[in-house]
N, C-alpha and C positions, 0 to 999 in steps of 0.2 A: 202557364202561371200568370203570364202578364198579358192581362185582360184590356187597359186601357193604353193611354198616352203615358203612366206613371214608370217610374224604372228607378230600382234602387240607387241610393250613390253613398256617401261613403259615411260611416259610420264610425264616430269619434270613440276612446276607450270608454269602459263605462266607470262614474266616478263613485267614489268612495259613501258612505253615511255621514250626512255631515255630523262634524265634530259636537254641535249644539245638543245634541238630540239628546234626551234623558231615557225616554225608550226605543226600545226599538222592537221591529214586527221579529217573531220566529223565525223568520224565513231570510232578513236583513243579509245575515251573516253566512247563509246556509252552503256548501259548496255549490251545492243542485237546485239551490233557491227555495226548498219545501216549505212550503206552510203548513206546520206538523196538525195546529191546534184545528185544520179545517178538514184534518180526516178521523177527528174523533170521532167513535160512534154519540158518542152524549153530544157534539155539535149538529147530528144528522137524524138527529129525532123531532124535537122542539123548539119552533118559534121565539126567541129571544123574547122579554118582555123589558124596557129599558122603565126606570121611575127614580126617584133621588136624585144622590150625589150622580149613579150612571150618566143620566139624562141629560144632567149640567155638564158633564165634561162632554158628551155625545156632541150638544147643542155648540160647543166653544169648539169642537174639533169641525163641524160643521161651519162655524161663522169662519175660521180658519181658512179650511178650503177655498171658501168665496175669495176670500183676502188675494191667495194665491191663481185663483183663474184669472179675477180682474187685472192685476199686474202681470199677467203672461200677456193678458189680450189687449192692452194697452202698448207692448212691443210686435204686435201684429200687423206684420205688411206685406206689401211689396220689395221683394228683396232680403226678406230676413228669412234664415236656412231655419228647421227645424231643430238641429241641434244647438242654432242660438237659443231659441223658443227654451228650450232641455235647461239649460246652464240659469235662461232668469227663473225658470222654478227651481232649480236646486238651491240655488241662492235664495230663494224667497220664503222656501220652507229653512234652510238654515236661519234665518232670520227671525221664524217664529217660534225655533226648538221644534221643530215637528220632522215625521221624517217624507219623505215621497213615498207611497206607500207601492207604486210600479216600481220600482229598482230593487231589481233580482228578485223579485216574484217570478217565481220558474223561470228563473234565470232573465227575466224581461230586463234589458241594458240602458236603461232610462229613466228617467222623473216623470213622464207624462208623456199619453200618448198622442199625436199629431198625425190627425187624419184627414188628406187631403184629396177631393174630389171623388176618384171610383176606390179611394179606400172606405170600407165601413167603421173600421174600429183597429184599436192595436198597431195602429200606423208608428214602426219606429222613428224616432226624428234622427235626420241625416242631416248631407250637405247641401242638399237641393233646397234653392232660392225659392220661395214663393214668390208664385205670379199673381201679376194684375187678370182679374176674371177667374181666380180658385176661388172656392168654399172650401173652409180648414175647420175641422171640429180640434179643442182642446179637450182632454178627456182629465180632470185632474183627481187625483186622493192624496191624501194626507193621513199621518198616524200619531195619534197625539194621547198622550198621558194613558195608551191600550183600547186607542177606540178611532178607526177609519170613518174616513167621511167620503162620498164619493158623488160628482158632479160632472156637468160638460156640458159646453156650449158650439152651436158652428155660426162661423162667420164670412161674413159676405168679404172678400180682398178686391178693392177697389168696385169698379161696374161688371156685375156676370151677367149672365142670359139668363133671359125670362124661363126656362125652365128650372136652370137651377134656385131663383127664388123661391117661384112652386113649390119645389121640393123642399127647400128650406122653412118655410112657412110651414108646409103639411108634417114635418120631422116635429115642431114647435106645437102645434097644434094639434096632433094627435098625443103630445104627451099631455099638454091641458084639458081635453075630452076625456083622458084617461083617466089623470086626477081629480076630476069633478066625481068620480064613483068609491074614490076613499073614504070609509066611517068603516066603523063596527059592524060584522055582520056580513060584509062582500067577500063575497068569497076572489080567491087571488086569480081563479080561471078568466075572471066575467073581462076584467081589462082588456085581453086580448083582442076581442069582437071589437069592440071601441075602435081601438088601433087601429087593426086591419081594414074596419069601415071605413075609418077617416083618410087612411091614406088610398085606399083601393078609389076613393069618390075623387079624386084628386089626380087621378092617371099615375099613380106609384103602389109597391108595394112595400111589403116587411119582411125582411133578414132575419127568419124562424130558428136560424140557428142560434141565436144570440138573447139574452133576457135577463130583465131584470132579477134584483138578489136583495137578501140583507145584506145588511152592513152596519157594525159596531165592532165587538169585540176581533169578532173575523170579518176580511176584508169582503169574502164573497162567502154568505152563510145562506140559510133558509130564512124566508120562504125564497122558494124559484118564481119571477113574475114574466111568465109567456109574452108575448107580444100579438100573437098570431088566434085566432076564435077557435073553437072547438079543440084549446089545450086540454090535457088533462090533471093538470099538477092540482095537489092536494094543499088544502089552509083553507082559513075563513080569516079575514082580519081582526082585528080585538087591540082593546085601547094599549099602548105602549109596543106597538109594534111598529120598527123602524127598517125600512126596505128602500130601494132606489125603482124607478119605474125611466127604460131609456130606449124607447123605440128609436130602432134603427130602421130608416126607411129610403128604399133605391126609387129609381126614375125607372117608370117601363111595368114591365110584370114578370120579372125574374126577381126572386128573392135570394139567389144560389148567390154560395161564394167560393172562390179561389184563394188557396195560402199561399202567399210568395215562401220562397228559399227559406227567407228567417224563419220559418215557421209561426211566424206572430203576423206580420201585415196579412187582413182577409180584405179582398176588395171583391167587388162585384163582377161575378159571373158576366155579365152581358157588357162592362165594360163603362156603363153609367154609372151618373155622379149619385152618391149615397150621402145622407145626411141624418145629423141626432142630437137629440138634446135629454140630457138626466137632471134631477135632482132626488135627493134624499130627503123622505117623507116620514111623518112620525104619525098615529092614527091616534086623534083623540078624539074624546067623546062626542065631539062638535061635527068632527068631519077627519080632516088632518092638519098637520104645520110645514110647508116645507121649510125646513131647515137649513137646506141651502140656500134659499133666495135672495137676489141683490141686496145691497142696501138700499134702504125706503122703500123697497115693493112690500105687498102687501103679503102675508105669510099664511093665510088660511084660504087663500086663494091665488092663482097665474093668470096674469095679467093677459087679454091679449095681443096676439103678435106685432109688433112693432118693427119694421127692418131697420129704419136707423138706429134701434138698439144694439145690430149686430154687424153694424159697418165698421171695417178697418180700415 
């Protein structure tokens, strides 16, 4: 199960919805954490189409979100445990009425997930200290007025090795090659090739088990977005369509993964560092919008990589 140097440590109670929140997900309160609405057959037919009033709250649940990664990653260092990380997004989404949309989603015991070095994704936050020379992705969503947003960025924790740049760069850059093929008309397979080229050229691969989704109404809906070339998944984009696109990509050419205990941390089979980066993209007529993007980045297009962007 334990692939790399990582090892679980202790795991704080999981806390309450905060009190602010005006709605809350299906699954908020559930004993078993379900999210009833994400196994309807009418959710599992057709492509959401977002326009109006939808849109507008989509877009504010989206500027949201940003609000709350930038403030998580503004307390990111050396020395600060994940479950610190946990508690300033609980607080940050009680602060703007919204709810964390990971907490108790199938029972997941947290506000966000913190994923560090040979984790790929779903890294619970514990008591382990981040080190000088980790990559930490934060994975954040938020649920606000019946509409998820979902984002994530990794970051460089003091001076790492030239590989794990590499890989942090190529996680960044394979999701901007990918985006560049959003408009009307693409179909949702073609992304994957993108991907898989830009990181396979780079000496890494891609985490095929894992892929991009919609996200609006339901936290993880249709379409499915492969990451990996020669998927099979079914869609064509078309305007008002609102999905996330979050290659996960490892060092080496394993793309397998390992579930620890919790049954949620997946880290890398081969014990290398993994890295990712998401936003939520809306398709219009032009091209696309990301929705999540910085404040002052440009929103019809991803900026190239920058690492002092991602220095803590």
């Amino acid at each position: 199960k334990f692939t790399g140097p990582l090892r679980p440590h202790r795991v704080t109670p999981q806390m309450k919805p905060p009190d602010s929140c005006t709605t809350l997900p299906d699954y908020a309160l559930h004993p078993k954490g379900v999210a009833r609405s994400e196994f309807l057959r009418s959710n599992k037919r057709n492509i959401p189409v977002l326009e109006g009033a939808d849109l507008d709250t989509m877009r504010e649940a989206c500027r949201l979100g940003r609000e709350v990664l930038d403030i998580a990653a503004r307390f990111l260092r050396a020395g600060v445990t994940g479950d610190e990380i946990d508690r300033v997004v609980w607080q940050a989404c009680k602060d703007r009425a919204v709810y964390p949309s990971p907490l108790n989603y199938s029972l997941f015991p947290k506000s966000v997930c913190v994923s560090p070095n040979e984790v790929i994704c779903h890294g619970i936050p514990d008591g382990r200290k981040i080190e000088e020379g980790d990559i930490v992705n934060l994975d954040i969503s938020i649920f606000h007025k019946g509409f998820h947003s979902d984002l994530n960025e990794t970051f460089f924790i003091g001076e790492v090795d030239d590989d794990s740049k590499r890989l942090v760069e190529t996680a960044y850059t394979a999701l901007r090659v990918a985006s560049e093929m959003i408009r009307p008309g693409t179909m949702y397979r073609e992304l994957g090739a993108k991907i898989q080229e830009e990181a396979e050229k780079n000496g890494c691969c891609v985490a095929p088990s894992f892929c991009g989704h919609g996200v609006g109404k339901l936290f993880h809906g249709l379409p499915d977005v492969p990451h990996y070339r020669k998927n099979k998944v079914v869609g064509t984009m078309k305007l008002g369509h609102v999905f996330t696109v979050e290659p996960m990509v490892n060092l080496g050419t394993n793309g397998k993964e390992r579930i620890w205990p919790d049954n949620w941390t997946a880290v890398t089979a081969s014990g290398l560092r993994s890295a990712q980066y998401e936003h939520t993209f809306l398709v219009t007529e032009e091209g696309f919008e990301v929705l999540t993007a910085r404040s002052g980045a440009p929103t019809t297009s991803m900026p190239a990589f920058v690492a002092a962007a991602f220095q803590c």
